[in-house]
Phi, psi and omega in degrees: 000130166340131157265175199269154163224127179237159183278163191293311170333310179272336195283328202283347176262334193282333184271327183084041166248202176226125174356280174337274163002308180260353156309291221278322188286298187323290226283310171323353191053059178234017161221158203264147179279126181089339175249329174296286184211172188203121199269162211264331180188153206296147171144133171316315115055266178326147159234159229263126191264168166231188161217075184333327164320278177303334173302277202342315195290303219273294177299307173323326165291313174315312174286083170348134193281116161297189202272284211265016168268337186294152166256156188277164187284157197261092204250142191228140206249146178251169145239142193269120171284000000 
């Protein structure tokens, strides 16, 4: 299967961010130019394809683990009679 590639608009709606957001992962370096997104030609401008695999993928490393998803720790409790 193809992977999909979307313009930010759409990359950011299919994921529930906001443009801003995936603009904001670029200037931060926190995604790659050819495996992330790829801009069609040089220039503040230009627009920007994503590649939705590798984001999805990407933001999932990114995203801190809630609390109650972690798994817990092995605490083991004794009693003194």
């Amino acid at each position: 299967m193809p992977t999909p590639w979307l313009r930010t608009a759409q990359a950011a709606a299919h994921i529930g961010c906001s443009p801003a957001t995936l603009r904001r992962l670029i200037r931060d370096g926190k995604v790659r130019s050819g495996l992330h997104y790829m801009q069609s030609h040089v220039g503040k401008n230009s627009p920007i394809t994503w590649n939705l695999n590798a984001l999805e993928k990407r933001l999932g490393e990114l995203t801190p683990m809630p609390a109650s998803s972690k798994p817990a720790a092995s605490t083991t409790t004794t009693e003194n009679d």
